[in-house]
ZAVEX-687345 format. One record per residue: residue number from 1; residue in three letters; x, y, z of N, C-alpha, C in turn. Coordinates in steps of 0.001 Angstrom, whole numbers. Atoms other than C-alpha are relative to their C-alpha. Layout:
BEGIN
ATOM   i  aa     n_X     n_Y     n_Z    ca_X    ca_Y    ca_Z     c_X     c_Y     c_Z
ATOM NUM ALA       X       Y       Z       X       Y       Z       X       Y       Z
...
//
This chain:
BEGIN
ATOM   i  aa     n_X     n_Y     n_Z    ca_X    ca_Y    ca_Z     c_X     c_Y     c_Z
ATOM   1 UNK     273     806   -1202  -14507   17738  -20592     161   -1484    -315
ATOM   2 UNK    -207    1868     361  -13417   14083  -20468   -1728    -972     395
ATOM   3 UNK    1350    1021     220  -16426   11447  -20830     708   -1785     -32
ATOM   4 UNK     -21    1443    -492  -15474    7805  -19076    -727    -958   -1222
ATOM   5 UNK    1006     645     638  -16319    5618  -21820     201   -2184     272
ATOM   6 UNK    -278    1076    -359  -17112    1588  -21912    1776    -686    -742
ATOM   7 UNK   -1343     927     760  -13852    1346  -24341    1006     323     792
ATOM   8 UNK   -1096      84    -977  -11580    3151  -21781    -172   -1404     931
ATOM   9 UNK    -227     832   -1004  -12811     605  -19552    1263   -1013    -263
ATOM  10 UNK    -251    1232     128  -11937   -2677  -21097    1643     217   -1023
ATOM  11 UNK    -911      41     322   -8507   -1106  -22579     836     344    1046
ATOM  12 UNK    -365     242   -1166   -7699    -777  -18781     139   -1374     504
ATOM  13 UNK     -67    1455    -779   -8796   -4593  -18115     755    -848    -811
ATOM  14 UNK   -1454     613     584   -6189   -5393  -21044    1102     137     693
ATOM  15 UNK    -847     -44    -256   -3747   -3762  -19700     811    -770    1555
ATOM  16 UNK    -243     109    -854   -4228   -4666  -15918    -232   -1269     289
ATOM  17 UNK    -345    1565     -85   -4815   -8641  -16865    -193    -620    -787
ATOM  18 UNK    -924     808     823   -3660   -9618  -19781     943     204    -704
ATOM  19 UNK   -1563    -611     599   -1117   -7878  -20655    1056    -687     947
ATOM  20 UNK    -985     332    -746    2401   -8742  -19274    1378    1155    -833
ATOM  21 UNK     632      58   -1502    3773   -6922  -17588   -1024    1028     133
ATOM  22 UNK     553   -1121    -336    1237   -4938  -15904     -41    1182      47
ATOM  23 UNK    -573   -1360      37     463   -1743  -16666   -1159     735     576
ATOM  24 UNK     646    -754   -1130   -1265    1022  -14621    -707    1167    -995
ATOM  25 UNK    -185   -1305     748   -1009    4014  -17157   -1681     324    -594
ATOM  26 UNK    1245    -353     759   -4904    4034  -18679    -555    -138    1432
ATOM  27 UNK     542    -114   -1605   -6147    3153  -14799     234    1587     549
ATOM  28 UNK    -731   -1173    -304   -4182    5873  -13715    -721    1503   -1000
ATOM  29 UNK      44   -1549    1323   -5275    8768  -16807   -1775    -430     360
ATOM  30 UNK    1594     -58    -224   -8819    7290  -16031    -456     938    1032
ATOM  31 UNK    -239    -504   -1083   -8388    8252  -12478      76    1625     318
ATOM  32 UNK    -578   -1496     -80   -6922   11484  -12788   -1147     909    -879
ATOM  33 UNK    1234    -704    1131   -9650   12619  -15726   -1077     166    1008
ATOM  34 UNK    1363      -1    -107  -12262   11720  -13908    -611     161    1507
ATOM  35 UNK      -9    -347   -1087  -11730   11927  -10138      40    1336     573
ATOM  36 UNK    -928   -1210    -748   -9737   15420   -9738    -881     837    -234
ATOM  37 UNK    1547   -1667    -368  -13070   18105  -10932    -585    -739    1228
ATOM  38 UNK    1264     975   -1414  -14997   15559   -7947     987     361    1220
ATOM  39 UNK    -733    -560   -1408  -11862   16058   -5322      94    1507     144
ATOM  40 UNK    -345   -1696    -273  -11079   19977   -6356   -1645     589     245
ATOM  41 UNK    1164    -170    -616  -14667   20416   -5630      89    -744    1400
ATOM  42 UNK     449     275   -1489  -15318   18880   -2307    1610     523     746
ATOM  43 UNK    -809    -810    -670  -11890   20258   -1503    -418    1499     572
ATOM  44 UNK     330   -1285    -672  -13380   23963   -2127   -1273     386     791
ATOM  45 UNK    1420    -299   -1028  -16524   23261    -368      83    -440    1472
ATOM  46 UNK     -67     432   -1906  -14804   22081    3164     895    1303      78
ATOM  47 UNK    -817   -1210    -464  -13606   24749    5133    1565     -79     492
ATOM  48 UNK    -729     520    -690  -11175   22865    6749    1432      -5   -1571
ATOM  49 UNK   -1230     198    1137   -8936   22224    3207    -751    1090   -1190
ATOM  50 UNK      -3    -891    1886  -10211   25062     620     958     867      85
ATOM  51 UNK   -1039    -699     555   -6919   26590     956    1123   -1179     357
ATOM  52 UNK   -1549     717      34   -3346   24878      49    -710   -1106    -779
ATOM  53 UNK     -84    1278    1048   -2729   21997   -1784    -523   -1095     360
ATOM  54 UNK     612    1055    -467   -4820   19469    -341    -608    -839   -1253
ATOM  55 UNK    1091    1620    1174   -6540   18185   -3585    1253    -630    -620
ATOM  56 UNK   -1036     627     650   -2803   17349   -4735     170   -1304     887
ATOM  57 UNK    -211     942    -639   -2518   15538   -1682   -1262   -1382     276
ATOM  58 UNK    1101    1140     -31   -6084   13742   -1373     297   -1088   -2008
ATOM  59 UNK    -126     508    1441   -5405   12797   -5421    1184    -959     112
ATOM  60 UNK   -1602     943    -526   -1826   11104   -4409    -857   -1225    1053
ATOM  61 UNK     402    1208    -766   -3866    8988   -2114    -553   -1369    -817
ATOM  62 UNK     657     856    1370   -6670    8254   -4330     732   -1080   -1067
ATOM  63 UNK    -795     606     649   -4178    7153   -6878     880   -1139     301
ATOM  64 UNK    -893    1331    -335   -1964    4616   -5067   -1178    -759     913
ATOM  65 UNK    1023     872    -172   -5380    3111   -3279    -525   -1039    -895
ATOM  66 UNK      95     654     698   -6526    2464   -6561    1019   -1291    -902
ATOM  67 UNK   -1020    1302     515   -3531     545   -7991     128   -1069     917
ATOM  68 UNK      50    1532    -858   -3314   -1552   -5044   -1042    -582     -26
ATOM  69 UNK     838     862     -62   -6565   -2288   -4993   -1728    -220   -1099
ATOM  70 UNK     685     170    1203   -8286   -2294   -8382    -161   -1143    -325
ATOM  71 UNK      72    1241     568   -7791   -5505   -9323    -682    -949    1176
ATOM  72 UNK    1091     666    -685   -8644   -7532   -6183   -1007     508     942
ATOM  73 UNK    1597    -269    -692  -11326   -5451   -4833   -1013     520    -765
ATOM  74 UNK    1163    -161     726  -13096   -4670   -8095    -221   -1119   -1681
ATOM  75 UNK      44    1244    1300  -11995   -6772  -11198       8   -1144      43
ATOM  76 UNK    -584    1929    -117  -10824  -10388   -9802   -1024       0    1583
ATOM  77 UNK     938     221    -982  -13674   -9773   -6601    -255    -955     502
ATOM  78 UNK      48    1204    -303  -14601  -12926   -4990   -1719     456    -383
ATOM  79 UNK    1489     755      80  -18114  -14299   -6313      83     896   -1794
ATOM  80 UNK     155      90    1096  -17564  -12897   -9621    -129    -476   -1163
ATOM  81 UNK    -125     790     772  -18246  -14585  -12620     681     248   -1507
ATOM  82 UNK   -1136    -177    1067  -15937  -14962  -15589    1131     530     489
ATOM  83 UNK   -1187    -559     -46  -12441  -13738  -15989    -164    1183     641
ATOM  84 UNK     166   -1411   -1334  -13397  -10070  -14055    -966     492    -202
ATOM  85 UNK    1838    -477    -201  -16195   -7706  -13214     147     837   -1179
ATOM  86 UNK      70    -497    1553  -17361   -6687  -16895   -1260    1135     365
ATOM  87 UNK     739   -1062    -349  -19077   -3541  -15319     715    1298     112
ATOM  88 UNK     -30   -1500    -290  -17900     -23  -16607    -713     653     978
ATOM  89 UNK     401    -816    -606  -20220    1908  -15160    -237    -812    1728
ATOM  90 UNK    -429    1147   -1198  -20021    -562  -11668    1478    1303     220
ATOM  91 UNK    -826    -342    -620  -16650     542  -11600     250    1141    -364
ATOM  92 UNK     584   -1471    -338  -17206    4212  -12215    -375     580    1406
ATOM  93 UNK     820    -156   -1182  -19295    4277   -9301    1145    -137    1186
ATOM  94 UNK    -973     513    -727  -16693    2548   -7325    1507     495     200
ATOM  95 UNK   -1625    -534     186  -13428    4604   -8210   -1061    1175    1043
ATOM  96 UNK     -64   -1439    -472  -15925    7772   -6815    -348    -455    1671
ATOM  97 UNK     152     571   -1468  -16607    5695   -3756    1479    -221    1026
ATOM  98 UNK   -1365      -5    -326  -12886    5159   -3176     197    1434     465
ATOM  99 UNK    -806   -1791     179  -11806    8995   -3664   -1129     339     928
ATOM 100 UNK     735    -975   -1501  -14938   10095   -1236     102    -296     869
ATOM 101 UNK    -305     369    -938  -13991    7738    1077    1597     691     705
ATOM 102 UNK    -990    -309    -139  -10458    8724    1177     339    1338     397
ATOM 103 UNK    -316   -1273      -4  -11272   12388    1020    -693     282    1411
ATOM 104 UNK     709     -15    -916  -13303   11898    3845     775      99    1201
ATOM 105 UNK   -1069     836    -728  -10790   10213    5951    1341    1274     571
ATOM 106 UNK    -986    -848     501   -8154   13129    4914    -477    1022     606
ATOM 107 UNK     240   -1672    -670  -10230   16263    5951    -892    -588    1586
ATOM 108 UNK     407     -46   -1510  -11287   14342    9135    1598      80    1209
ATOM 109 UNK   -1409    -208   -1173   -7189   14106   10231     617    1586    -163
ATOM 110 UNK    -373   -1573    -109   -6742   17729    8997    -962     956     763
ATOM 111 UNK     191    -380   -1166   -9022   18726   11223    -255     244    1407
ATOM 112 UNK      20     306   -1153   -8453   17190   13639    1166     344     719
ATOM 113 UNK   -1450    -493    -380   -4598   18212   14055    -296    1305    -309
ATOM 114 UNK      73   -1613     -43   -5640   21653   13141     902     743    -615
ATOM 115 UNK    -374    -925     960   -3931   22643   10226    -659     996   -1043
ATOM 116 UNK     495    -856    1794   -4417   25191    7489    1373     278    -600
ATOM 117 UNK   -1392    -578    1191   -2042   26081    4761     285    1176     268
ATOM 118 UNK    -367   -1449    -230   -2186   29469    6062    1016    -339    1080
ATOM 119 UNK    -943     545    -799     909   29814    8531    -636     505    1084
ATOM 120 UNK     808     -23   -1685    -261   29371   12282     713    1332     781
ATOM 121 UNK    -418   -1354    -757     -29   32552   14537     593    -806    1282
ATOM 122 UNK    -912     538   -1322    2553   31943   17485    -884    -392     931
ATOM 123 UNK     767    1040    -895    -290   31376   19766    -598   -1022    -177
ATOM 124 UNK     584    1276     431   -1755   28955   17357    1122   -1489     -76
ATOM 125 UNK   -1259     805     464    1291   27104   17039     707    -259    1236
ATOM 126 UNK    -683     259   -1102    2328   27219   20771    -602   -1644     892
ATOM 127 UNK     -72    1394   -1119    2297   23465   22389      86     -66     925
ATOM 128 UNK    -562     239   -1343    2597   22072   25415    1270    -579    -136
ATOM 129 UNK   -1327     573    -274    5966   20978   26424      84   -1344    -104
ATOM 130 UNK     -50    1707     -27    7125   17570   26259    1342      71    1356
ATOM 131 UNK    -834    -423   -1014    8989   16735   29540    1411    -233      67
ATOM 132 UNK   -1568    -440    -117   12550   18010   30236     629   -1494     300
ATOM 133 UNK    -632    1137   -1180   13132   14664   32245     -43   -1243   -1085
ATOM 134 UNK     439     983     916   11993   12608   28692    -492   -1695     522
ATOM 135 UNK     445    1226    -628   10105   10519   30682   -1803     -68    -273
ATOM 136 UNK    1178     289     583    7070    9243   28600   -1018   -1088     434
ATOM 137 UNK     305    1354    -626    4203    7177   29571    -217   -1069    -838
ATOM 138 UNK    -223    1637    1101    4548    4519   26664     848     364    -586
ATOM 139 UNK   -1650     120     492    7489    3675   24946    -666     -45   -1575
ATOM 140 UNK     591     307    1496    5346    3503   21791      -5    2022    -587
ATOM 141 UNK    -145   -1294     502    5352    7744   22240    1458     380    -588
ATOM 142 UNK   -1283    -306     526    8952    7644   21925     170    -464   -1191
ATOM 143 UNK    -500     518    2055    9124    5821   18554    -661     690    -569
ATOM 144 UNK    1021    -942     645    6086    7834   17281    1208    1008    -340
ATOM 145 UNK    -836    -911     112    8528   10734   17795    1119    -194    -778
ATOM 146 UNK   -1041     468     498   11383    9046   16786    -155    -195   -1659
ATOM 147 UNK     437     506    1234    9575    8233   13481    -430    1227    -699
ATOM 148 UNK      39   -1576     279    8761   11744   12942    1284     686    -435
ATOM 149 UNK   -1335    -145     329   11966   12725   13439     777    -495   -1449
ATOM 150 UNK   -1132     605     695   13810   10506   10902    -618     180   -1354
ATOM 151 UNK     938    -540    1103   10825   11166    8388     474    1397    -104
ATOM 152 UNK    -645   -1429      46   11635   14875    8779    1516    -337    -842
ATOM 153 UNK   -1462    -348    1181   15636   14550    7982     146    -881    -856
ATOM 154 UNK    -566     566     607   15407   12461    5525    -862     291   -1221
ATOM 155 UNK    1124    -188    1187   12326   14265    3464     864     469   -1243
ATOM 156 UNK    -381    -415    1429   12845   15850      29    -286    1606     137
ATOM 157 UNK     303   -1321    -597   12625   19256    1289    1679     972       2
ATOM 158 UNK    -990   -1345     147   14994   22602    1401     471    -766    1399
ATOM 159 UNK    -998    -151   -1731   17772   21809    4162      46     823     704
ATOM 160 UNK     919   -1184    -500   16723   24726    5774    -988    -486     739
ATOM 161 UNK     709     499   -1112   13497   23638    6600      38   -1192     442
ATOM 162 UNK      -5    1556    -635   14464   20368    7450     880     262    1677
ATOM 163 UNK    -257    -212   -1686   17018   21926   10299   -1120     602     546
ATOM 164 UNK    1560    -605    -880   14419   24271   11431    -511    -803     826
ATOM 165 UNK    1189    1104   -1115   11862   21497   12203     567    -428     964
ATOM 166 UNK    -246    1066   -1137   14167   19241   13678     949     833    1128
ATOM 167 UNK    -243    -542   -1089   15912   21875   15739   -1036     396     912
ATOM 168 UNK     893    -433    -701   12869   23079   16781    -740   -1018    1247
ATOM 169 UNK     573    1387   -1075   11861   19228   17999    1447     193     812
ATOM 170 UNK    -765     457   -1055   15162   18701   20026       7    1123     854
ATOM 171 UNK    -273   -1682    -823   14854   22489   21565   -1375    -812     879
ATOM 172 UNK     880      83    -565   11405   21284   22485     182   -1567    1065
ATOM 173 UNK     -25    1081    -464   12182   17669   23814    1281     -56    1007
ATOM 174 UNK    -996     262    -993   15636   17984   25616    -178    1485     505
ATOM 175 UNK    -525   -1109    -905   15199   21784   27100   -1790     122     736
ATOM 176 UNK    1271    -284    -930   11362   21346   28366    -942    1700    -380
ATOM 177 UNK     427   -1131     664   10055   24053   26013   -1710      -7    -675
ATOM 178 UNK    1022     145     736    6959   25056   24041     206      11   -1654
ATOM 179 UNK    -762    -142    1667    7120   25119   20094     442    1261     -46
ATOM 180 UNK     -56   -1764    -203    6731   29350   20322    1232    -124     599
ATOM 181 UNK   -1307    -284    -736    9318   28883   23270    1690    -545   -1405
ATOM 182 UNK   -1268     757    1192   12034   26646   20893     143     503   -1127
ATOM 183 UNK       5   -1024    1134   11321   28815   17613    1333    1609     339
ATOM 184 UNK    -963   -1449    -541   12884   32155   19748    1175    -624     668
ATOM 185 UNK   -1435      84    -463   15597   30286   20908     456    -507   -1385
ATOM 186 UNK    -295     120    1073   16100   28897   17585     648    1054    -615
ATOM 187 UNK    -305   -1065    1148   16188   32232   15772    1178     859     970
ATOM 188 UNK   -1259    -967   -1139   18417   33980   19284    1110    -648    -764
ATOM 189 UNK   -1589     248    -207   21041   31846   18843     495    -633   -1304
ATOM 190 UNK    -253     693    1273   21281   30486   15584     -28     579   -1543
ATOM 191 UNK     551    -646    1421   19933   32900   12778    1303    1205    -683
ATOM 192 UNK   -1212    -483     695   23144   34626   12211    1282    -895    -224
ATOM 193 UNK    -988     996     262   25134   31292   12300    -459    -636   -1559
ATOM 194 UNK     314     934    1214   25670   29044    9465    -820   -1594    -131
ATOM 195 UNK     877     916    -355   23430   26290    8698     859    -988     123
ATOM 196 UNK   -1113    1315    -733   26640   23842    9430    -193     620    1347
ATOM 197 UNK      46    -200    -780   26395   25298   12154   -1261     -73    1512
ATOM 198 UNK    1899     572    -551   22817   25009   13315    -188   -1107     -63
ATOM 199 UNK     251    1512     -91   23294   21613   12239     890    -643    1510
ATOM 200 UNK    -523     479    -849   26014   21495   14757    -599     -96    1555
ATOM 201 UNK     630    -106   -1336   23947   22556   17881   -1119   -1236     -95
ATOM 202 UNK     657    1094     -37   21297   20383   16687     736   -1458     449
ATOM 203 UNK    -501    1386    -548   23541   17083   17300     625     282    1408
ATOM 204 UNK    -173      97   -1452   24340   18263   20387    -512     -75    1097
ATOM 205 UNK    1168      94   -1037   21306   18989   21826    -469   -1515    -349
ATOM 206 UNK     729    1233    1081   20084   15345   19894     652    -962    1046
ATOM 207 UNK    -678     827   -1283   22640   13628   22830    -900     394     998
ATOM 208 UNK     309       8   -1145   20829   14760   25462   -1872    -585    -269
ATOM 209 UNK    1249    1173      40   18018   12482   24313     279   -1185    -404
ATOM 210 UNK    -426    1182     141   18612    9328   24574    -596   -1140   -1137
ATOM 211 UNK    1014     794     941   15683    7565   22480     465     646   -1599
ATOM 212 UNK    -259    -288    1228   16981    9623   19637    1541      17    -653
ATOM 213 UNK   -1284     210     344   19944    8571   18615     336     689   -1720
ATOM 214 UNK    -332       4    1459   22009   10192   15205     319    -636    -725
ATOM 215 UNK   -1164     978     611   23631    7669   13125     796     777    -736
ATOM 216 UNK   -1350    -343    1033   26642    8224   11252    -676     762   -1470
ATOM 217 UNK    1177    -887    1116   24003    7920    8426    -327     749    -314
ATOM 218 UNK     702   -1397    -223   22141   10486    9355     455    1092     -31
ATOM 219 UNK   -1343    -491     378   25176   12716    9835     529     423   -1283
ATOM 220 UNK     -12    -167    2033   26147   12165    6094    -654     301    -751
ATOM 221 UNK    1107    -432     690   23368   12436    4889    -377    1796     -48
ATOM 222 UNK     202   -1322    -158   22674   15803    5966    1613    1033    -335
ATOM 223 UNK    -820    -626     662   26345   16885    5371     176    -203   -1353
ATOM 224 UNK      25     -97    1808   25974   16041    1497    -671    1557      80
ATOM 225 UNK    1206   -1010      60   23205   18313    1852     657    1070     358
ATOM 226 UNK    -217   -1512    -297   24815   21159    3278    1344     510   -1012
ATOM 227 UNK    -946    -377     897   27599   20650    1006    -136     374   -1626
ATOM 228 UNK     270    -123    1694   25927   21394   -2218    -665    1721      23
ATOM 229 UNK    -167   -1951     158   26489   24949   -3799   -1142     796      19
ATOM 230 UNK    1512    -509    -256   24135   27661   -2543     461     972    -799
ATOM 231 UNK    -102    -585     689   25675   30225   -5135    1789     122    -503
ATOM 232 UNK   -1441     135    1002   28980   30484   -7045    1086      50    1059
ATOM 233 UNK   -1089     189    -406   31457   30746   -4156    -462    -411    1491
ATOM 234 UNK     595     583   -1699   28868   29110    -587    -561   -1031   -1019
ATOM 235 UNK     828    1088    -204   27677   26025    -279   -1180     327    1227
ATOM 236 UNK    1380    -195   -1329   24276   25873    1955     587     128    1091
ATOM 237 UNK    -565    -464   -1553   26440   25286    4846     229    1218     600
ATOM 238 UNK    -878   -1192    -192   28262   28101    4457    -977    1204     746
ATOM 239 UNK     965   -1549     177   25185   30652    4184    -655     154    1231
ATOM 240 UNK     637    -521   -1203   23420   32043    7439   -1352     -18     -65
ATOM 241 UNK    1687     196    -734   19856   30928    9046    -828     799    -738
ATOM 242 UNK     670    -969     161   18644   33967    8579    -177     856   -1599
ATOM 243 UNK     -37    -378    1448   19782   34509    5028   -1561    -256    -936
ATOM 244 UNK     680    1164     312   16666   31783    4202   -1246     690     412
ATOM 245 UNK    1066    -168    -629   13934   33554    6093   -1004    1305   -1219
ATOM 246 UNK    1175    -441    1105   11165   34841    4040    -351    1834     387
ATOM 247 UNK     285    -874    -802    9850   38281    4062    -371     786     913
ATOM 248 UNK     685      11   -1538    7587   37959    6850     810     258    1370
ATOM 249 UNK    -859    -139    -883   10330   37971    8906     549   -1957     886
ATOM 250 UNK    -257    1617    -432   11792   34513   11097    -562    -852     682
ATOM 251 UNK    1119     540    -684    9078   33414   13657    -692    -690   -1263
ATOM 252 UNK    1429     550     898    6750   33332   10565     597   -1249    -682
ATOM 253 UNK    -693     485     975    9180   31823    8227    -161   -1535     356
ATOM 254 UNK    -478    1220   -1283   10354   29098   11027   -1622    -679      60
ATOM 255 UNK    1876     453    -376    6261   28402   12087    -280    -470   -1846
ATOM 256 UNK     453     269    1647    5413   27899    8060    1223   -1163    -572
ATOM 257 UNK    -820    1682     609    8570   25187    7011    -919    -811    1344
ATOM 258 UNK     186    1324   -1050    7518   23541   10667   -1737    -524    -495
ATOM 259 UNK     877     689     547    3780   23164    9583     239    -496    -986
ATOM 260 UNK     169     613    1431    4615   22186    6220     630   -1133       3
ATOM 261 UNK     140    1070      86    6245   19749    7207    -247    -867    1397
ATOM 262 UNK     831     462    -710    4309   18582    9916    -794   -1000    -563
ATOM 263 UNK    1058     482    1466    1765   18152    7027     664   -1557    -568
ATOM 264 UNK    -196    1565     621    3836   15281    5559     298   -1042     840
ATOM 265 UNK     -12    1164   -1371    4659   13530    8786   -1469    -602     -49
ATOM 266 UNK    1460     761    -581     846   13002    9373    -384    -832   -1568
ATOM 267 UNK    -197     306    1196     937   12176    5342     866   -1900     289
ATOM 268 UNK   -1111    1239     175    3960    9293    5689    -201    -596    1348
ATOM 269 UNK     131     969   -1274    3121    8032    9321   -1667    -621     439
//
């Protein structure tokens, strides 16, 4: 079991001000030692996150909070005296005040959007429509969306589920659908085509919304992607929707990439 001591401290407050350049790496290994039994606990004691990877994701928070704000909200503080705050156990206290705050914060937007890592049953997962006529009452919903969107194709994710999602948004936004509804038209008309091909309906339906424009960019981007080899004689393009779908069958498959990455939209926005 790791044991926080006063010499980790102050070979952290070398590194993070007086060293040059700055270095993170003993902050960071402090962090991770001594935070992650305190998050994977209060992870498995909320109901809301004791399944899936949530303490990876509350720990990713934790971690870039603290680097930004280690230094001027606990070592260089205003009213401190001397060169920084010469309080190990101070800032002990204060890293677990960070991470409970944060974890706090984290399982109040996961349940408040109503995820679980388990994959949502079609009625759990069925939306209301967004309207056919894309006529929103703030222009601030359309960028929201829009920002979703572009987060989606541009994640680090299987090309696969990246069409999925975002077919599933333009099925739902230009045909006046529910998610459930846009999933079964998804898998009708698409799950024996190729995923160039699924990409292709997607930019077509993607015109008949105006706020969402493709770029060229965007375009390229996603044809690299489909052009890289899915086994010795296909590229991803090549291979069929349905090839991709898990054993569960394609509803489930389709419903499980779209929460997952749902999950990092509410993550990156």
């Amino acid at each position: 079991m790791y044991r926080y001591s006063a010499e980790d401290f102050y070979i952290m407050v070398d590194q993070l001000i007086r060293e040059e350049p700055v270095r993170f790496d003993k902050l960071l290994s402090i962090a991770e030692q001594l935070l992650t039994p305190a998050v994977r606990q209060w992870c498995r004691e909320d109901p809301a996150l004791r399944y899936g990877a949530h303490e990876a994701d509350v720990m990713q928070e934790v971690l870039i909070r603290l680097v930004k704000t280690c230094k001027p909200m606990f070592l260089l503080r205003p009213g401190v005296e001397g060169t920084f705050n010469d309080d190990p156990q101070g800032f002990k206290n204060w890293m677990y005040k960070v991470a409970s705050n944060i974890f706090r914060d984290y399982a109040k937007k996961v349940r408040r959007i109503g995820f679980r890592e388990t994959a949502l049953s079609d009625e759990e997962n069925e939306l209301p429509a967004v309207s056919g006529n894309l006529i929103f009452a703030e222009t601030a919903g359309q960028e929201k969306l829009a920002a979703a969107f572009q987060t989606v194709l541009h994640a680090d994710a299987q090309v696969y589920k990246v069409l999925a999602w975002i077919a599933q948004f333009v099925f739902v936004v230009s045909l006046d659908l529910t998610r459930k509804q846009a999933t079964e038209q998804l898998i009708a008309a698409f799950s024996e085509k190729s995923l160039s091909e699924l990409f292709d309906g997607i930019c077509r339906a993607a015109k008949q919304i105006p706020w969402l424009a493709l770029s060229k960019t965007d375009v390229e981007s996603v044809a690299r992607r489909l052009a890289q080899p899915w086994d010795a004689e296909r590229t991803y393009g090549m291979v069929s929707f349905q090839e991709f779908f898990m054993k569960k069958g394609g509803k489930a498959s389709v419903s499980d990439w779209v929460n997952r990455l749902d999950r990092l939209i509410q993550r990156m926005l």
